[in-house]
C-alpha positions in Angstrom: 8.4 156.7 168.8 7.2 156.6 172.4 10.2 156.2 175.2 9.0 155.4 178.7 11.4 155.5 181.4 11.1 153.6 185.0 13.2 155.3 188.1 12.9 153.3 191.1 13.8 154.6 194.4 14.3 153.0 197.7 15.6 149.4 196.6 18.1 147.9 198.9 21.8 147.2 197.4 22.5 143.7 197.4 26.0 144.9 197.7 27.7 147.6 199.9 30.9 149.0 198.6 31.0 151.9 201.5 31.6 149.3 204.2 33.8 146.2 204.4 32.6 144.8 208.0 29.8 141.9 208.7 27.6 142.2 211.4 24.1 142.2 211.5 21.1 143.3 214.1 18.6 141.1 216.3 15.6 142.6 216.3 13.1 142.6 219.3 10.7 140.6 216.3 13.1 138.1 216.0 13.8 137.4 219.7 10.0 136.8 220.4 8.7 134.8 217.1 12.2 131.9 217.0 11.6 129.1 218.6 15.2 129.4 221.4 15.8 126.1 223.7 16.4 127.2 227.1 15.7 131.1 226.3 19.5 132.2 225.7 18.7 135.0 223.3 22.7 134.5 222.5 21.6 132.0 220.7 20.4 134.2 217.9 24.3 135.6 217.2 24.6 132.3 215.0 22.0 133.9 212.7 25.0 135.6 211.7 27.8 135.3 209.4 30.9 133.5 211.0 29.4 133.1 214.6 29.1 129.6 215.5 27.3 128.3 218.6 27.5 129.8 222.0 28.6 127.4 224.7 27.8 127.4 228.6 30.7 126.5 231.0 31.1 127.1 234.3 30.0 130.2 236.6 27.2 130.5 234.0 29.1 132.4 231.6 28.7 131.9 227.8 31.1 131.7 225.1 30.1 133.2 221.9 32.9 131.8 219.4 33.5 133.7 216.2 35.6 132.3 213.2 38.6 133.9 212.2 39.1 135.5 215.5 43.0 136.0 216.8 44.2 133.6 219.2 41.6 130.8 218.4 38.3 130.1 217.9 36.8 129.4 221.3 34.8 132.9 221.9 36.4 133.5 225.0 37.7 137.2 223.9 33.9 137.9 221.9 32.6 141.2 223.9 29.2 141.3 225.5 27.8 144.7 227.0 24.2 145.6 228.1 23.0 149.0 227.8 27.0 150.1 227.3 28.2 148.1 230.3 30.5 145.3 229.7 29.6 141.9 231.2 32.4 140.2 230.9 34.4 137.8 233.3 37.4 139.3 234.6 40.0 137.0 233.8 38.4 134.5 232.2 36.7 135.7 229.6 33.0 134.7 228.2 29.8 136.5 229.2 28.7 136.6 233.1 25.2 136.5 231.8 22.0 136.1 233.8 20.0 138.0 231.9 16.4 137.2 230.3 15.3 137.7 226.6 12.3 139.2 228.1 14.3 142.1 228.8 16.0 142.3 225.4 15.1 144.9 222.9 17.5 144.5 220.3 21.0 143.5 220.1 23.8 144.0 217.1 26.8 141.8 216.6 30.1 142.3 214.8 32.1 140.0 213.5 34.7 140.9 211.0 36.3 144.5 210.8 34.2 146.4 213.4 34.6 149.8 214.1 35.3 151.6 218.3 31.6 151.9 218.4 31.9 147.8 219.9 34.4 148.5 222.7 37.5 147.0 223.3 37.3 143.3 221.9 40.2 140.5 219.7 37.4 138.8 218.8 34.0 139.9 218.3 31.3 142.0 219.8 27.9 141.8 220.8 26.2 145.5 221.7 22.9 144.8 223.6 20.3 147.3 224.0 17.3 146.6 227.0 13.5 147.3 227.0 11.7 150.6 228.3 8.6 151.4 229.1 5.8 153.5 227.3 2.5 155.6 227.5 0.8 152.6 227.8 1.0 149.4 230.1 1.8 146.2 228.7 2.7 142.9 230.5 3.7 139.3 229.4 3.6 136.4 231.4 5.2 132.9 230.2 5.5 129.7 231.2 7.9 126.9 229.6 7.8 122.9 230.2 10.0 120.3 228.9 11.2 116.9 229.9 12.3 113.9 229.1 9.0 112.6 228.0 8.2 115.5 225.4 11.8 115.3 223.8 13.9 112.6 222.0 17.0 111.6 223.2 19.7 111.6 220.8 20.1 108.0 219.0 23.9 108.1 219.0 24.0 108.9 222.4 22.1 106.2 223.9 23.1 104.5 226.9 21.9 100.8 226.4 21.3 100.7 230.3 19.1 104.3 230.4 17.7 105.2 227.4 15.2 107.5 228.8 17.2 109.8 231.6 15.4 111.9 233.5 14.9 115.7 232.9 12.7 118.5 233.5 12.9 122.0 233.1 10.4 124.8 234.2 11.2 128.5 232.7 8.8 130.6 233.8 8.5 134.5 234.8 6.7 138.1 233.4 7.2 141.1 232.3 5.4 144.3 232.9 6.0 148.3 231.3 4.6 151.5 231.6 4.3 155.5 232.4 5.5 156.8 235.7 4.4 160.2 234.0 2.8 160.4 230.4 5.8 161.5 228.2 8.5 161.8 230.4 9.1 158.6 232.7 8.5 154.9 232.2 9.3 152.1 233.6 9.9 148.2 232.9 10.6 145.4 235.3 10.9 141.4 234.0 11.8 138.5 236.4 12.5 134.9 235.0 13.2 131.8 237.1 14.3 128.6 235.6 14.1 125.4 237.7 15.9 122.4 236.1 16.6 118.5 237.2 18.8 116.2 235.5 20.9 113.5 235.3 24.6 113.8 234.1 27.2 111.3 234.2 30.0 111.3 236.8 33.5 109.3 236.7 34.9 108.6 240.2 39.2 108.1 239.7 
């Protein structure tokens, strides 16, 4: 009788009994190969479990809503920091964000049962790490078109007397990294501009 025995190492668990949070990581892979409308890269949390949509409002902040949160579901309290600094609105709440994808490396959110590691948050958190530079230079320049002629307008939405409102939007900018000295400093800059015309509807008590 001839017994063979198999031991495989290095498989991933499907489950994780040492660990009862949900969160998951962004990875700089991600950010550059999905397609993203408007270049939010916050728009990427919703790959996540219980993250829904973030919303714009006013100021330019961003509201990153996360289900089950205390005091409602309306992302208001979800905490955003870059590089360890919080940019939150004072106040307010949301995310005082003008920040590029560009510039992103990676970024990790938490959800459900995080740990101090996010920072003080009710709701959920969003830890955001930037790019550096390296030994060697590399650069990326980009350039985004779209308007109302290149995208359909939603059917339900319609208005009978302008089906086809005008919109444009131009996203353009660059990024470049490098050495200041092999091994020990680097550098990275990115600037973005985003030029956008529309029309929105106003009602006049």
């Amino acid at each position: 009788e001839v017994t063979e025995s198999v031991m495989v190492d290095g498989a991933s668990p499907q489950i994780r009994y040492d660990s009862h949070s949900v969160g998951g990581s962004i990875s700089r892979k991600q950010i550059e190969n999905l397609p993203l409308n408007g270049r939010n890269f916050l728009e990427l949390a919703k790959l996540d479990p219980g993250v829904q949509p973030p919303t714009r409002t006013s100021s330019s902040r961003m509201f990153v809503p996360v289900l089950g949160a205390p005091g409602g579901n309306n992302g208001r309290g979800t905490r955003v920091t870059i590089d360890g600094g919080s940019i939150m609105a004072v106040g307010t709440g949301g995310s005082a964000m003008g920040f590029s994808q560009e510039g992103v490396q990676e970024f990790r959110i938490s959800s459900v049962n995080f740990d101090l590691s996010t920072g003080l948050t009710f709701a959920g958190a969003i830890n955001t790490v930037t790019r550096s530079g390296g030994n060697d230079f590399h650069g990326t320049g980009f350039y985004f078109f779209r308007d109302h002629k290149l995208a359909a307008y939603p059917a339900l939405n319609r208005d009978p007397a302008n089906p086809n409102p005008f919109f444009r939007r131009k996203q353009f900018g660059l990024a470049l990294g490098g050495p200041i000295r092999r091994d020990r400093a680097f550098f990275f800059f990115n600037w973005e501009r985003n030029e956008q015309r529309g029309v929105i509807e106003t009602n006049l008590a």
